[in-house]
N, C-alpha and C positions, 0 to 999 in steps of 0.2 A: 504494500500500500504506500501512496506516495506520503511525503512529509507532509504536506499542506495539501488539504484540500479545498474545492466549493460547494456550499449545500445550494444548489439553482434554485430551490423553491424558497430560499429567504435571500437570496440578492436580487439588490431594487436599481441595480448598475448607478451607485453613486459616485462609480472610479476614484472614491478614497482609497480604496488600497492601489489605484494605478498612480495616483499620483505620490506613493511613500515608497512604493518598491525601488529599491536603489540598483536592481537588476534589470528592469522594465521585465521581468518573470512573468508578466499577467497581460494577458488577450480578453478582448469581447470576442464571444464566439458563442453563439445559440441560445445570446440573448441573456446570457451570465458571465461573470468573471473566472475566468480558466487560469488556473495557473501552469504555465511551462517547465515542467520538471526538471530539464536542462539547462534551464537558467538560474531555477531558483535557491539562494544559497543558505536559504533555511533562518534568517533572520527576526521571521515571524511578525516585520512591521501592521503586515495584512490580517494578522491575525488580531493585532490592538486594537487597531483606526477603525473598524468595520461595527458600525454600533447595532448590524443587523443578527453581530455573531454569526452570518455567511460562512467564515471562514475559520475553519479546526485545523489544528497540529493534529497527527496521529497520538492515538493512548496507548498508554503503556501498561493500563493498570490490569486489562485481562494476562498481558507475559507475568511482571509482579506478582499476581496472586499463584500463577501457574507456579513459579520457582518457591514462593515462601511455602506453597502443598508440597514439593518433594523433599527428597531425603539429603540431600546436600546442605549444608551452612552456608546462610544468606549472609550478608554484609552491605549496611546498606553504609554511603559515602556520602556525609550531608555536606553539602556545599558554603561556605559562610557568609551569601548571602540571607543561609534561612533564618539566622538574627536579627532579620531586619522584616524580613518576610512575615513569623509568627511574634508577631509584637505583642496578641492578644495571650502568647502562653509567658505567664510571669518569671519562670523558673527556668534555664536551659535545663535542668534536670530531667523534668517532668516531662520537656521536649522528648529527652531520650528515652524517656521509659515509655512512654506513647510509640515510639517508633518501633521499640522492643515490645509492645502491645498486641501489633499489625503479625510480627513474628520472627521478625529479625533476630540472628544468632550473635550480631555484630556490630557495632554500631560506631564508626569513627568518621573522623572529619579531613576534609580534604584541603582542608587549609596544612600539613606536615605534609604534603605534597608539593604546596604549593610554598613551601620554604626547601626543598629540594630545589626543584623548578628556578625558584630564584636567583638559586648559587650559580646554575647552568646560566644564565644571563652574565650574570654576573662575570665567570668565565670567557663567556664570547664575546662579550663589549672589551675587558680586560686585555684580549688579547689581538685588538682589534687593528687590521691590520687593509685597512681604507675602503673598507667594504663596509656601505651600512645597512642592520637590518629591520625588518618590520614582525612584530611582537606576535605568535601565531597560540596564546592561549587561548582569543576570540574563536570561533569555530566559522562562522558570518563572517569574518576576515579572511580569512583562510580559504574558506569558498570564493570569495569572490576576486582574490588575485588568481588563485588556479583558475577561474572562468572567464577572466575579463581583461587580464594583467600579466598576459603570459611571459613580458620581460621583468617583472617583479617576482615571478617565481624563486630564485636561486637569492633575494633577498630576504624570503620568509626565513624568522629564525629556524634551527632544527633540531628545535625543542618541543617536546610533548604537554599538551595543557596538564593542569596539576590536579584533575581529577582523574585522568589515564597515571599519571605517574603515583598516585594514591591507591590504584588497584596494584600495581606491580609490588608496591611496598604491601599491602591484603596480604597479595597472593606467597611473597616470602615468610610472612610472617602466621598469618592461620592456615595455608596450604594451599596449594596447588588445583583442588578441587571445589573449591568456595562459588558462590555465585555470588556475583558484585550488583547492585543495584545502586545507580547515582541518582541520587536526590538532587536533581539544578534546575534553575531558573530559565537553562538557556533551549531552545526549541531546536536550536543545528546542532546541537550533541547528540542527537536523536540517532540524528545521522552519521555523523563523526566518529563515533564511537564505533562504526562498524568498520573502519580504516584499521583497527587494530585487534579486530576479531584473529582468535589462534596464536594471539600472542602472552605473555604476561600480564600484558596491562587489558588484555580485553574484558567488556563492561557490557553484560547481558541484558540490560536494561535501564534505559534516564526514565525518571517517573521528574518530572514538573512539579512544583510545588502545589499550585492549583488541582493537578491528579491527585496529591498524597491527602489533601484537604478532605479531597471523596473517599479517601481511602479511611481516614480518622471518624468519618460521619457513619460510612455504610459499615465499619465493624462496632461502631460503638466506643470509639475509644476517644477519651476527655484529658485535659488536663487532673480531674476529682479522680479520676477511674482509675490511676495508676501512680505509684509510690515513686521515689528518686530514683535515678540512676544516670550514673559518668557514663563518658563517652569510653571507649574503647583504644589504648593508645596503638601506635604512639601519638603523644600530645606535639602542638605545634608551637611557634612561636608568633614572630609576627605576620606569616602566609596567611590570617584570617582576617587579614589586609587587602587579598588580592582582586575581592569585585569592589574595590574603589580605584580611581585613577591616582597612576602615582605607588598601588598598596602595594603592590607583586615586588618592587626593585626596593623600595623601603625594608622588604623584610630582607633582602642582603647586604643593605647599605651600601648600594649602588648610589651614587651619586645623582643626584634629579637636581641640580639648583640650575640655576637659568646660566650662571656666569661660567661653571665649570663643567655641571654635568652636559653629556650628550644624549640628552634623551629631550624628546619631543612627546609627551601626553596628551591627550585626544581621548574625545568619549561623545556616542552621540552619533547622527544618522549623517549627517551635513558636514559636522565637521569629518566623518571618518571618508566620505566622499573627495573633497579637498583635499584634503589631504594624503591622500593616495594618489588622486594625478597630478598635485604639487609634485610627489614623489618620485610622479614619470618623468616630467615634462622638463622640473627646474633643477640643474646640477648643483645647485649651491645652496641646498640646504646644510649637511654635511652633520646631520644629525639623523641616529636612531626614531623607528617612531614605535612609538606605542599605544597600541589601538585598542577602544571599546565600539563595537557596532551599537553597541545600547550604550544608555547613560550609562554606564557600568551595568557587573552583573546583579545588582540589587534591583536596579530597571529591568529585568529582563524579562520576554512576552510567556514564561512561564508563569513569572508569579501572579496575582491576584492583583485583578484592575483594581485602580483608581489607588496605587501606593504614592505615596509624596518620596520625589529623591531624599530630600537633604535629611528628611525626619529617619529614614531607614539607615542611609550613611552615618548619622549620629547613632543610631541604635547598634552598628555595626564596629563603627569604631569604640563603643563603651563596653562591646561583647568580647573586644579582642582586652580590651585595658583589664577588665575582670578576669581575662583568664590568665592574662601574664601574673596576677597577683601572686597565683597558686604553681607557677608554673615553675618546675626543676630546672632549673638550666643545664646544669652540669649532666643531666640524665638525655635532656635533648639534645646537646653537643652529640653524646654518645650515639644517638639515633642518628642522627642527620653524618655521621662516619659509618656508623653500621649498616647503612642503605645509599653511601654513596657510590655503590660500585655498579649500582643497578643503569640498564642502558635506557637512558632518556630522549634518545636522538629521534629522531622521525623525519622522513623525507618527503616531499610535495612534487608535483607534475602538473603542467599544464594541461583544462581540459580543452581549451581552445572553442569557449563557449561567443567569442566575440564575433560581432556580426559585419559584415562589409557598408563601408560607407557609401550613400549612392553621390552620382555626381550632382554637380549645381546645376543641371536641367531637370533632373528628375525632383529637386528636391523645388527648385521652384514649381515645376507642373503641378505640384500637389497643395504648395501654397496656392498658385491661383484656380486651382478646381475647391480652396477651400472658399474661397473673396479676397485674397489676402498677397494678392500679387504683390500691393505697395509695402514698403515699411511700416507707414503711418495705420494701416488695415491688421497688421501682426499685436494684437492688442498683447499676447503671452500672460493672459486673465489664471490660467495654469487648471482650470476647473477639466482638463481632461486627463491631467495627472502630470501633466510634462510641461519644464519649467518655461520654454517659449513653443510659438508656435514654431519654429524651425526645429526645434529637435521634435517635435512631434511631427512633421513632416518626414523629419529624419524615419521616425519610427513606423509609420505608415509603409514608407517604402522599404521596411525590414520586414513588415509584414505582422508589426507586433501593434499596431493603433486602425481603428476605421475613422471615418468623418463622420460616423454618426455620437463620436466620441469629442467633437468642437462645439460647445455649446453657439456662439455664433453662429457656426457652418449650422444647426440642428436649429436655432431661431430661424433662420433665412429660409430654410427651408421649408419651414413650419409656415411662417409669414406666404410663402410662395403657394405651400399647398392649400391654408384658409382663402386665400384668395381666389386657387380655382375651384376650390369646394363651395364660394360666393356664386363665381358664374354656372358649376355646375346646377347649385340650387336652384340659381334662376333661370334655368335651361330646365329644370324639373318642374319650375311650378308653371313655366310656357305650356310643359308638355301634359302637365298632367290638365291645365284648363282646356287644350287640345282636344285631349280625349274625350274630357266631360263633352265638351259641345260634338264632338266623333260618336258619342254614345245617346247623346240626345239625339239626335239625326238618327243614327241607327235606329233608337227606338220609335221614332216617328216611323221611321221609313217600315221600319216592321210591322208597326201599326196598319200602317197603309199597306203594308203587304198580304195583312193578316184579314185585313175588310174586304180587300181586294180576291182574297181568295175563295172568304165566306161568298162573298158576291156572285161571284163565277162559279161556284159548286151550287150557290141558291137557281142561276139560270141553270145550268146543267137540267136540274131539277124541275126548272121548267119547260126545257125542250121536247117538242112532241117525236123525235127520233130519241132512237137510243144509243147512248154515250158513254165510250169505255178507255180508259187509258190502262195502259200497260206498261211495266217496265220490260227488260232487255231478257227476262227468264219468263216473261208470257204472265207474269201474277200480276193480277189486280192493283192499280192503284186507286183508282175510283171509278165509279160507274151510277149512271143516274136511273130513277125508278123507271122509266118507260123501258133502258135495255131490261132492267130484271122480268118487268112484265113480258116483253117479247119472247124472253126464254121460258118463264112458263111457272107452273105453280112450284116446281122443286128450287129454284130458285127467289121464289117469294120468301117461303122458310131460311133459306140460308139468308137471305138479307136480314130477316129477322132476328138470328143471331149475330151475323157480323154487317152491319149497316155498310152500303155500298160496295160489298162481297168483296172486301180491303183483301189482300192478298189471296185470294181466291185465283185456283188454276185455271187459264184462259180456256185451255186443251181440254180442261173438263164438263167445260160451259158450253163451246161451240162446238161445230163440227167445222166451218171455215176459218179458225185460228190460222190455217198456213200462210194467209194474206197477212198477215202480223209478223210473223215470223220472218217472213220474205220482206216485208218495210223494214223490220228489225237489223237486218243482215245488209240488205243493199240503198237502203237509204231512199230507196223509189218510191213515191205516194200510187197506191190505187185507187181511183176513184171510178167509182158508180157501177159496179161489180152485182150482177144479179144471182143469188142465192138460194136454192133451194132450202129451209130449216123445217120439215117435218112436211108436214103439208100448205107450209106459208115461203112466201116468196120477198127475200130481202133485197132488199138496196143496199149495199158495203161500199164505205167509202173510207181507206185506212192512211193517216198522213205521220209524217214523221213530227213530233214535237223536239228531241231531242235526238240528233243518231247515234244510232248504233246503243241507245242507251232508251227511252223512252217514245211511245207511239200512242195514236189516239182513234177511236173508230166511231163510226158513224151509221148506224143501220135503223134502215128503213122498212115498216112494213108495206110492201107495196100493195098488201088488201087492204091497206085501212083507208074509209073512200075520201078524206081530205086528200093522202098521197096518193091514192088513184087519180084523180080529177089532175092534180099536179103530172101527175106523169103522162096521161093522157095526152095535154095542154103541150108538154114538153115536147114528147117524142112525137107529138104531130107538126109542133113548129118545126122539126129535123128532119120529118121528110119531105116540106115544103122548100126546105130551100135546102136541100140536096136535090131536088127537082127542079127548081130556078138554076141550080148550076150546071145541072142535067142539059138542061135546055142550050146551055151557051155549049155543052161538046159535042162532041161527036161520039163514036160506038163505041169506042172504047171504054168512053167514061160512062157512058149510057150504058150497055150490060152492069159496069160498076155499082152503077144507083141503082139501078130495077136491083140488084140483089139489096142493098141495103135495104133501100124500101120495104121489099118482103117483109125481110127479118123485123124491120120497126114496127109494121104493120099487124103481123104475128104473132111477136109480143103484145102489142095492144088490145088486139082480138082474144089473145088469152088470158091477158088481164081484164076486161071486161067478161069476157065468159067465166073464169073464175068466179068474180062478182054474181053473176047471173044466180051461180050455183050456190054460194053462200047465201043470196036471198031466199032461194028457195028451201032452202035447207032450215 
């Protein structure tokens, strides 16, 4: 699991942690704060500034519990920030029997480390030979010249922080098989400590102060709940000095005055920034530095928010006065010989985490894709986490910022899109007044479609022929009462169940459907088509209303005597002037006519004789 993580569902992307990360570690990416693993040097700023709590250090307390349940002796290595940490336990006593509470076999302090650690400065300043170095018990320091700073590497001191040289000394002195638990403040030891896994000094687990806090509540363990008890030597001297600026070289009596000493002190996010590329840049320093990423480690993003520096630094330097009271010297000499042979060295590697600068076209094209082409436009307001707008350009074309991260570039925009969400609106309320008046019309229009139709079904109704529409499978669309009466009484009935024999099969109604069929297919009208239907004789007259999709018919009966008289009337004006035109040809058209004639003649004669017989009948 990585050191730091993001919980998405409580980051509100306020890029406070982008603008404290002294890594640029962290991306917008999927609408949260991501942090870059191979950036990040574990300093934990993101972890402070985030008042969403977004963002956790990994825990340590399920390994912890795992090691205090086995069969091995725990040691845990309290850091001397924690005297300033638990202010509210009165007694360091009472601290250590609480921590022997949890189940610790062991219980010493990591400040007789860090007066080891000391001397080793002490040594290499001593013997200093125009090489200067940078302080590497920071771990956040240490990260970030390996990641950033790869010509500062061979400057990092190559001395081990004084809580790894605290296990070495454990492991001589209670055995080889012990499990070390470090009790610190700092969030990159987390990490750090696994650089020296399989060695002496390796350290199976940093529990955070803040962790140990849950560790004293969920076992039940009080300052009331448990009797005194010392730490476990060996005792220190003044190494419970070393999370203040200045503490760690104090306790060898290294030299730190401004006139003589060579050392240069530093503590702090900004100053340790400055002063690192002071340290690239300017050859004329000509001084050691010594480095805190945090105010010291009494600041550090383990302990418990909202501590006051100076109050804990006081509380830390009264911790160390009190114990020198009681403190053997002559018996510490003898320790600090008896554990000086132990190998404190540790070596460092570039991880070559630095990213390519782009050029000044690229870096302006993204100043003016921001607005920010001019000088006077680069406001450098920093609300995107990065100290001008040029190095956030910078970072955009490393691929580690977007523009939705320039609150100007994210106003402008904003301002741009209210504006066409104005005209959109007013392009909605055009259209939607549109449609009203589109929808009134229609409903007029319906209206009148729908009168218009009653209308035409009410004549239908009144036509003395009978009237039938069909669609393109021959079934009934509508049909007026004279056809049903035409067809006869079994058709009466069906109308009486389905009024106007609405989808009723044509083919089962008629026997000259084929003329329907045939309009249906070729789009041809037939008119005036004489039909046999039982013993009555029709007039068909079928047209297309729609082709190839709807058609309409027309049938007459020609005994009924209104349409007899009509057709009488008719077909005798037809052969009157088929016989006027008779007259102007000659033979040819004359045999022509004397046939039609007949035929008109024959039909007439039979429709009157017809008649004859109905009357008689």
């Amino acid at each position: 699991m990585p050191l730091i993580v993001t919980n998405k569902n409580k980051c509100n992307l306020s890029y406070t942690c982008i603008r404290v990360c002294p890594a640029k570690a962290i991306k917008i990416k999927d609408d949260f704060a991501n942090i870059i693993k191979s950036r990040c040097i574990g300093c934990g700023n993101c972890v402070t500034v985030c008042a969403q709590n977004a963002i956790e250090y990994r825990s340590s307390e399920d390994l912890v519990k795992q090691l205090l349940a086995g069969t091995e002796p725990v040691v845990a290595i309290c850091d001397p920030s924690i005297s300033g940490e638990f202010d509210d336990i009165l007694d360091f006593r009472n601290f250590v029997g609480m921590i022997r509470a949890l189940g610790f076999d062991y219980v010493v302090e990591a400040a007789f480390g860090a007066d080891l650690v000391a001397y080793r400065y002490k040594e290499l300043f001593d013997n200093f030979h125009g090489k200067y170095y940078i302080s590497t018990k920071c771990p956040a320091v240490v990260n970030n010249v390996e990641n950033f700073h790869s010509g500062l590497v061979d400057n990092l001191a190559p001395i081990v922080p004084p809580g790894i040289a605290m296990a070495k000394v454990v492991r001589k002195k209670y055995g080889k098989n012990v499990k070390i638990v470090s009790l610190s403040p700092c969030v990159a030891s987390k990490d750090d400590v696994k650089v020296f896994n399989g060695t002496d000094g390796c350290v199976h687990a940093v529990l955070s102060f803040a962790e140990l806090r849950k560790l004293f509540k969920e076992y039940g363990v009080s300052e009331n709940s448990v009797e005194f008890s010392e730490f476990d030597p060996p005792f220190a001297r003044l190494g419970g000095l070393f999370p203040i600026s200045h503490g760690l070289f104090q306790a060898a009596d290294i030299d730190i005055s401004m006139l003589n000493g060579g050392i240069i002190s530093t503590e702090g996010r900004n100053n340790f920034l400055r002063s690192v590329n002071e340290f690239t840049t300017q050859h004329d320093l000509y001084q050691h530095l010594d480095l805190f990423y945090c105010e010291g480690c009494i600041m550090g993003p383990g302990t418990s928010p909202g501590g006051r520096k100076f109050s804990r630094r006081s509380k830390v330097i009264r911790y160390v006065r009190k114990r020198l009271k009681t403190l053997d010297e002559a018996i510490w000499r003898k320790e600090i010989e008896e554990y000086s042979d132990l190998d404190l060295s540790r070596t460092f590697k570039s991880k070559g985490r630095e990213l390519p600068i782009p050029n000044e076209q690229e870096i302006s094209d993204v100043l003016v894709e921001m607005g920010k082409g001019k000088i006077e436009d680069q406001l450098g307001c920093g609300s995107c986490g990065y100290e001008s707008c040029r190095e956030f350009a910078i970072a955009k074309c490393q691929g580690l910022a977007n523009y939705e991260m320039c609150s100007s570039y994210t106003i402008k925009n904003m301002n741009n899109y209210i504006k066409e969400l104005g005209n959109t609106n007013l392009q909605l309320t055009k259209t939607k007044a549109a449609l009203k008046e589109s929808e009134r019309i229609a409903n007029e229009e319906r209206i009148l479609a729908q009168e218009a139709s009653e209308t035409v079904s009410a004549m239908l109704q009144k036509l003395p022929s009978g009237v039938v529409i069909v669609n393109e499978s021959l079934k009934v669309i509508e049909a007026n009462k004279t056809f049903v009466d035409l067809l006869g009484e079994e058709a009466r009935i069906l109308n009486d169940i389905i009024p106007g024999l609405v989808d009723a099969d044509l083919t089962k109604l008629i026997s000259f459907h084929k003329f329907f069929s045939t309009v249906v297919l070729n789009g041809e009208d037939i008119l005036n088509k004489d039909v046999h239907f039982g013993n009555r004789l029709f007039n068909v007259s079928v047209f297309t209303i729609k082709k190839n999709k709807i058609v309409g018919g027309i049938i007459r009966d020609l005994y009924a005597p209104e349409v007899r008289r009509e057709e009488v009337i008719g077909r005798a004006r037809a052969v009157i002037k088929e016989n006027l035109q008779t007259v102007q040809q000659i033979a040819f058209l004359l045999g022509e006519s004397a046939s039609k004639t007949e035929k008109l003649l024959s039909s007439i004669i039979k429709s009157h004789a017809s008649g004859e017989e109905g009357k008689g009948e």
